[in-house]
MARRO-626197 format. One record per residue (C-alpha): residue in three letters; chain; x, y, z. Coordinates in steps of 0.5 Angstrom, whole numbers, padded with zeros to 4 digits. Example, Ala and Ser with C-alpha at 12.3 -4.5 7.8 and 13.67 -1.06 7.14 Angstrom:
<nodes>
<node sero="ALA" kolpa="A" c1="0025" c2="-0009" c3="0016"/>
<node sero="SER" kolpa="A" c1="0027" c2="-0002" c3="0014"/>
</nodes>
This chain:
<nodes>
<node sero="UNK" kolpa="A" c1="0035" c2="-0093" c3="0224"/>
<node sero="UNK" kolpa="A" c1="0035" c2="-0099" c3="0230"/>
<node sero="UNK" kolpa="A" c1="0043" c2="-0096" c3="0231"/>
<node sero="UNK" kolpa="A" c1="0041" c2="-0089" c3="0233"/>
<node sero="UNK" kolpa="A" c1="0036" c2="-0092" c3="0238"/>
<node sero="UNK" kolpa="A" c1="0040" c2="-0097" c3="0241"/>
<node sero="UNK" kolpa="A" c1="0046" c2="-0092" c3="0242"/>
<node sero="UNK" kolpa="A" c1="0040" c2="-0087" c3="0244"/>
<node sero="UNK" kolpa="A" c1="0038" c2="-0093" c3="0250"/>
<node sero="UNK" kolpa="A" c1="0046" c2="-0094" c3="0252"/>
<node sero="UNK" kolpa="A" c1="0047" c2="-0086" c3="0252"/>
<node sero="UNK" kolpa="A" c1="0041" c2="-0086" c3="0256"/>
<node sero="UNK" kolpa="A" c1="0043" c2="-0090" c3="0260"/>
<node sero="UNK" kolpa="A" c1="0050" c2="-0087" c3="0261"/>
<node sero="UNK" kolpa="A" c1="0047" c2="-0081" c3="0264"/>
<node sero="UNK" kolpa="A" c1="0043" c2="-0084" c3="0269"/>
<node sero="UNK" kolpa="A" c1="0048" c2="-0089" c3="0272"/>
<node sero="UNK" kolpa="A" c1="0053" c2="-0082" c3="0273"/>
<node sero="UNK" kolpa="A" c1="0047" c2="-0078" c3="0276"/>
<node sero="UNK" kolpa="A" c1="0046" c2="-0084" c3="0280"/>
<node sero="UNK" kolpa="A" c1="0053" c2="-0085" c3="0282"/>
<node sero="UNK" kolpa="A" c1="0054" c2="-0078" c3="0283"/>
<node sero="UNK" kolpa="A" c1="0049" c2="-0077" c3="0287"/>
<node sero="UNK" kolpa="A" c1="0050" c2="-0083" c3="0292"/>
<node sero="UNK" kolpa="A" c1="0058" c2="-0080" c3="0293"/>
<node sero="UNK" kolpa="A" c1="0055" c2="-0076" c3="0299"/>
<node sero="UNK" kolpa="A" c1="0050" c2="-0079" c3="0301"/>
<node sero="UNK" kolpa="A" c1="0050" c2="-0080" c3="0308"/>
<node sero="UNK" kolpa="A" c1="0051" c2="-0086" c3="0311"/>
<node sero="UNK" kolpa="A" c1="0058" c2="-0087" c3="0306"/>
<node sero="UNK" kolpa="A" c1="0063" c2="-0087" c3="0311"/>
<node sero="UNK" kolpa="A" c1="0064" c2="-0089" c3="0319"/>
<node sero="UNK" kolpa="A" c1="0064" c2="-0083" c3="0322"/>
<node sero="UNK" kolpa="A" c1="0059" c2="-0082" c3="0328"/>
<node sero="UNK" kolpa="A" c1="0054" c2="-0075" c3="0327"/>
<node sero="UNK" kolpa="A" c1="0048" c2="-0073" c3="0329"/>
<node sero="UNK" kolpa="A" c1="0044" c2="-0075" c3="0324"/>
<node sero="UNK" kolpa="A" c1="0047" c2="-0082" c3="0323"/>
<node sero="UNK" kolpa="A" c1="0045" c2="-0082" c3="0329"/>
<node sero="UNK" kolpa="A" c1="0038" c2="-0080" c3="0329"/>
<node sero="UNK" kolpa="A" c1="0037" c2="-0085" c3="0321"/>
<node sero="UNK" kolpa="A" c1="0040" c2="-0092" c3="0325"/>
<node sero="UNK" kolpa="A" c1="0035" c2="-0089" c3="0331"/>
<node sero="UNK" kolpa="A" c1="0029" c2="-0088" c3="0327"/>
<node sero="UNK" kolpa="A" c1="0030" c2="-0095" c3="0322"/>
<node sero="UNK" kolpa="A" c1="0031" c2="-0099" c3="0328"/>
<node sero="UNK" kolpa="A" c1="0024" c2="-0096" c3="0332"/>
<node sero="UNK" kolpa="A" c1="0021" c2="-0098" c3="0325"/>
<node sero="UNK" kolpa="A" c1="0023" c2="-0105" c3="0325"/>
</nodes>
Protein backbone atom coordinates (compact mmCIF):
# COMPACT_ATOMS: atom_id res chain seq x y z
CA UNK A 1 0.00 0.00 0.00
CA UNK A 2 2.88 2.54 1.04
CA UNK A 3 3.98 1.91 -2.98
CA UNK A 4 1.24 3.22 -4.61
CA UNK A 5 1.26 6.26 -2.39
CA UNK A 6 4.51 7.08 -2.77
CA UNK A 7 4.42 6.43 -6.85
CA UNK A 8 1.27 8.48 -6.54
CA UNK A 9 3.11 11.37 -4.57
CA UNK A 10 5.98 11.11 -7.66
CA UNK A 11 3.41 10.83 -10.24
CA UNK A 12 1.90 14.02 -8.94
CA UNK A 13 4.52 15.37 -8.83
CA UNK A 14 5.52 14.99 -12.38
CA UNK A 15 2.63 16.37 -13.59
CA UNK A 16 2.91 19.58 -11.58
CA UNK A 17 6.61 20.12 -12.55
CA UNK A 18 5.48 19.91 -16.48
CA UNK A 19 2.60 22.06 -16.00
CA UNK A 20 4.79 24.44 -14.42
CA UNK A 21 7.64 24.27 -17.18
CA UNK A 22 5.11 24.27 -19.96
CA UNK A 23 3.65 27.10 -18.95
CA UNK A 24 6.77 29.15 -18.05
CA UNK A 25 7.86 28.46 -21.69
CA UNK A 26 6.17 31.47 -22.92
CA UNK A 27 5.85 33.67 -20.30
CA UNK A 28 7.02 37.04 -21.07
CA UNK A 29 9.98 38.00 -19.95
CA UNK A 30 11.96 34.80 -21.43
CA UNK A 31 13.89 36.27 -24.00
CA UNK A 32 15.71 39.93 -24.66
CA UNK A 33 13.73 41.24 -27.12
CA UNK A 34 12.06 44.67 -26.40
CA UNK A 35 8.15 45.00 -26.51
CA UNK A 36 5.36 47.32 -25.11
CA UNK A 37 4.60 45.18 -22.60
CA UNK A 38 8.17 44.23 -21.22
CA UNK A 39 8.18 47.50 -21.43
CA UNK A 40 5.23 48.76 -19.40
CA UNK A 41 6.21 45.36 -16.49
CA UNK A 42 10.10 46.69 -15.97
CA UNK A 43 7.89 50.45 -15.56
CA UNK A 44 5.59 49.26 -13.07
CA UNK A 45 8.13 47.10 -11.00
CA UNK A 46 10.47 49.69 -10.81
CA UNK A 47 7.44 52.48 -9.65
CA UNK A 48 6.69 49.69 -6.96
CA UNK A 49 10.10 49.66 -5.56
Amino acid sequence: MATYVIAGFLALCVVLASRSYIKKKGSCGDCHCSCPIKEEMEHSSDAHR
